[in-house]
C-alpha positions as CSV (number, residue, x, y, z in Angstrom):
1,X,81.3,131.4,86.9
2,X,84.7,131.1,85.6
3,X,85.4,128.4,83.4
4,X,88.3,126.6,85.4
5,X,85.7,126.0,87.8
6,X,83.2,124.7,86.1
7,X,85.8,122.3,85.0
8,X,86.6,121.6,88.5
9,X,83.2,120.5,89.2
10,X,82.9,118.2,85.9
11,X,86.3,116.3,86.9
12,X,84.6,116.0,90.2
13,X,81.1,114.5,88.6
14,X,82.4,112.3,86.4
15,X,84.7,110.8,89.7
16,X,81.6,110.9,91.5
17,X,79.8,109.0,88.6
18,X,82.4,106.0,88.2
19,X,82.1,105.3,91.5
20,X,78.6,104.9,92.4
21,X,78.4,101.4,91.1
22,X,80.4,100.8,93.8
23,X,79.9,102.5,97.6
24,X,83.3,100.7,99.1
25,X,86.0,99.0,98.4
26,X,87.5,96.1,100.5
27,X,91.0,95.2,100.4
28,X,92.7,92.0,102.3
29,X,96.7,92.1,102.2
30,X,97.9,88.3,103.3
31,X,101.4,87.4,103.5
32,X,102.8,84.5,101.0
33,X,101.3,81.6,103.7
34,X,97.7,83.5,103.2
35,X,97.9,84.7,107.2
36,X,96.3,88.2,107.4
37,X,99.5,91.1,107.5
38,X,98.0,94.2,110.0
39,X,99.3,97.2,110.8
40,X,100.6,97.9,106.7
41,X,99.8,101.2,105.2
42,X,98.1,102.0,101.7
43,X,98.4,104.8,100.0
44,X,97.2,106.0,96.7
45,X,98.0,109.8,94.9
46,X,94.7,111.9,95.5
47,X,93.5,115.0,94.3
48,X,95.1,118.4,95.2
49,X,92.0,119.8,96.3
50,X,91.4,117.0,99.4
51,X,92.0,118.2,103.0
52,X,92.6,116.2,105.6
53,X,90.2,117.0,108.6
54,X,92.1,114.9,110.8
55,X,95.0,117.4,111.3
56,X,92.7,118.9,114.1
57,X,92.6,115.6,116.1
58,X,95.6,114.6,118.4
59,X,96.5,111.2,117.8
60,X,97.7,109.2,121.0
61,X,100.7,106.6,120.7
62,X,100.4,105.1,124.1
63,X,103.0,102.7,126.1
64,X,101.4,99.7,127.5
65,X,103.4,96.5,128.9
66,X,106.3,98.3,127.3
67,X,105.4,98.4,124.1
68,X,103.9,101.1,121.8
69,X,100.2,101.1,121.5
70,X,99.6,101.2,118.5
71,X,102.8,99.2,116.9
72,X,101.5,101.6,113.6
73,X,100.3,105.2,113.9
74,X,98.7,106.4,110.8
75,X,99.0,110.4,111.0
76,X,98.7,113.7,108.6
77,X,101.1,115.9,108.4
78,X,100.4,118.8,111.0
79,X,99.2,116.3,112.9
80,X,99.8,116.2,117.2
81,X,100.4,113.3,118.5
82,X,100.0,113.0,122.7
83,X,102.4,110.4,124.3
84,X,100.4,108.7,127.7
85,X,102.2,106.2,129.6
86,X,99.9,103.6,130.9
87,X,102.8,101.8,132.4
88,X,103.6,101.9,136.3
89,X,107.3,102.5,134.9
90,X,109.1,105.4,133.7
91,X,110.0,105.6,129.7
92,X,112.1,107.7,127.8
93,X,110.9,108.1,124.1
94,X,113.1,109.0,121.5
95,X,113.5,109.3,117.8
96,X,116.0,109.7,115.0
97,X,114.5,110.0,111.9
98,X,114.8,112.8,109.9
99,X,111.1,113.8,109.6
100,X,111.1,114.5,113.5
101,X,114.3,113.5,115.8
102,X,112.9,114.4,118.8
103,X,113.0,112.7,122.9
104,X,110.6,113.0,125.8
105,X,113.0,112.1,128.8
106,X,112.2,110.0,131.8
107,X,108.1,110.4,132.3
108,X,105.5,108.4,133.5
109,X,101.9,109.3,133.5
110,X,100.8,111.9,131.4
111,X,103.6,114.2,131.7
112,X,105.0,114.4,128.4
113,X,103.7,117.4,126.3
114,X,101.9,116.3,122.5
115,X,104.1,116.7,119.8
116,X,103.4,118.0,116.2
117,X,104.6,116.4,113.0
118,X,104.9,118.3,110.6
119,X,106.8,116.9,107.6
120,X,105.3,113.3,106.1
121,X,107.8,110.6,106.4
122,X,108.2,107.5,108.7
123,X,109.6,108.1,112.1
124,X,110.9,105.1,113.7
125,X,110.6,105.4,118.0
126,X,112.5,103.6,120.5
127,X,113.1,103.8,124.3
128,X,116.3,104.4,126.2
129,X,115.5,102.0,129.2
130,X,113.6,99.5,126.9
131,X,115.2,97.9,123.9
132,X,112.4,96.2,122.8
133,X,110.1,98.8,122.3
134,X,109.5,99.9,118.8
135,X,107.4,102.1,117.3
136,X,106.1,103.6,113.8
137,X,104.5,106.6,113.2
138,X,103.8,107.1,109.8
139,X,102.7,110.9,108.7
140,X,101.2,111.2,104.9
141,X,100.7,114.3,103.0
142,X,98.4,114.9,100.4
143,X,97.4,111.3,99.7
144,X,94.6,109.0,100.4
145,X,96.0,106.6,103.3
146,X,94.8,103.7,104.8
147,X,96.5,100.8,107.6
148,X,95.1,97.3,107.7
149,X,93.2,96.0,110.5
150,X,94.4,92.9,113.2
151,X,92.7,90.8,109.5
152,X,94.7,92.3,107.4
153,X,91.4,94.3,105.9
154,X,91.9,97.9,104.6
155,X,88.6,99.6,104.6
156,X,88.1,102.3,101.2
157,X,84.5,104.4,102.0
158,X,82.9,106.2,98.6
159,X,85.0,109.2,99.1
160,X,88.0,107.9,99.7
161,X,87.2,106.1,95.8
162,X,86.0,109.8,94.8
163,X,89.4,110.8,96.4
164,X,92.0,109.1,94.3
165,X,93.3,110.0,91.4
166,X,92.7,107.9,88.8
167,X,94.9,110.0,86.1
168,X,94.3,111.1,82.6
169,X,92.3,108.1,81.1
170,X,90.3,107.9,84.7
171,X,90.9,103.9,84.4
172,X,89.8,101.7,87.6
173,X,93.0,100.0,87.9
174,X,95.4,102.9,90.0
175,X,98.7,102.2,91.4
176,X,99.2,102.1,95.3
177,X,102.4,102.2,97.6
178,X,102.5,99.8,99.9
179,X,104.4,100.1,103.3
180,X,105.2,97.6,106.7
181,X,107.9,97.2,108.8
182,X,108.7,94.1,107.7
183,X,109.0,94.5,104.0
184,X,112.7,94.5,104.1
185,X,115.4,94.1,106.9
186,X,115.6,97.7,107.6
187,X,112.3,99.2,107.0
188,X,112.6,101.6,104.2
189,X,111.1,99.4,101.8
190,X,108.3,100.4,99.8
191,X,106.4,98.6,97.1
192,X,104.1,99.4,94.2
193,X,100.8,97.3,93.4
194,X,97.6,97.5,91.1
195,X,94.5,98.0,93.2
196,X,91.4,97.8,90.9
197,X,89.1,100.4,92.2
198,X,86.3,98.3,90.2
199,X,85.7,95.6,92.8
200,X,83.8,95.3,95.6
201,X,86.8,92.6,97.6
202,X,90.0,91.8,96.6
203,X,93.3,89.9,98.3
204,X,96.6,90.7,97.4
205,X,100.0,88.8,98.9
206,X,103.1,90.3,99.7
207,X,106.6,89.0,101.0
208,X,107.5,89.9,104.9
209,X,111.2,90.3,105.8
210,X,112.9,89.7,109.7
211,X,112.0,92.6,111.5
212,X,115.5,94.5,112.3
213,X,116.8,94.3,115.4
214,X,117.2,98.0,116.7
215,X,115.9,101.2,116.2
216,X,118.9,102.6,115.1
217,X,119.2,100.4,112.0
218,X,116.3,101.2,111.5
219,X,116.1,104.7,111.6
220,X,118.7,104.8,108.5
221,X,117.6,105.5,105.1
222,X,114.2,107.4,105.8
223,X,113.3,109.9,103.3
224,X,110.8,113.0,104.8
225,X,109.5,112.7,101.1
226,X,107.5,109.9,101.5
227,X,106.1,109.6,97.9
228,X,110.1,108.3,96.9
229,X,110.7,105.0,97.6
230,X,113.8,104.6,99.5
């Protein structure tokens, strides 16, 4: 066997090792008044190696009572994404972010054909008959990604802890990039915080912004390399 892959596998052993003291990993994210933030994304730098099975499943962003549903859609790049509308009225979807500007005129029903995104970045959605409809879809790329929950809980299983890379010195504590829509007034915000991999639960507080007042604003600034911080 050659010998890079017998080094492959002992990275991957001693990974697997460290971690089966713990089986999972809890994370809460509260905002600075302790109420639960959902819908923010975590990600942390993983291992070239990891695939992402999900790429084969079509993710669905549907419109209900004019509004995206989900608010946050946490995709891979490749990923399709189908666009239902559960509404008895017609929408027309539309992006401009760089990653994929793209617009699904007039439809109702499931007329619209999926879509496939295929550079990671944040694309912002809106609708041309409905101003208050904003949506996120946020499409990572080589990296171990999570979203909160409606508790503000972010759910790490024993691969996902195999998964990350924990550099050089394989230490517990790893950096992760944080992301929400209202992290600053016109979304391209990201932040940096220590997660320690070591612990079973953990809370960590962040400060929310006003959320920005249309999707063109926001739609300014994105970057389709998502691991630069705008």
């Amino acid at each position: 066997m050659p010998r890079n892959t017998y080094l492959q596998i002992a990275c991957t052993l001693l990974l697997m090792s460290s971690s089966l003291s713990i089986q999972a990993a809890t994370i809460t994210v509260v905002d600075r008044n302790n109420k639960p933030i959902p819908n923010l994304i975590v990600g942390f730098d993983s291992h070239s190696s990891v695939s992402n099975a999900t790429v084969n499943n079509i993710a669905v962003m549907d419109q209900v009572d004019a509004q995206f549903q989900p608010e946050v859609l946490l995709i891979s790049k490749g990923q399709w994404v189908d666009f239902p509308n559960s509404d008895n009225v017609r929408h027309h979807v539309y992006s401009f972010s760089s990653p994929k500007p793209f617009e699904i005129k007039m439809f109702s029903g499931s007329e619209a054909d999926a879509i496939q995104f295929d550079k990671s970045g944040l694309v912002v959605l809106g609708c041309n008959i409905h101003d208050s409809m904003i949506g996120y879809i946020y499409v990572s790329d080589q990296e171990v990604t999570k979203i909160s929950d409606s508790t503000g809980k972010v759910e790490l299983l024993s691969t996902d802890l195999v998964n990350i890379d924990r550099g050089a010195t394989n230490s517990s504590t790893v950096s992760a990039t944080l992301w929400h829509p209202l992290l600053s007034a016109t979304n391209t915000k990201r932040i940096d915080v220590q997660i320690d991999l070591s612990l079973h639960e953990q809370t960590i507080s962040i400060d929310m912004q006003q959320k920005p007042s249309n999707v063109e604003q926001k739609s300014k600034g994105f970057s389709s390399k998502f691991k630069k911080k705008s």
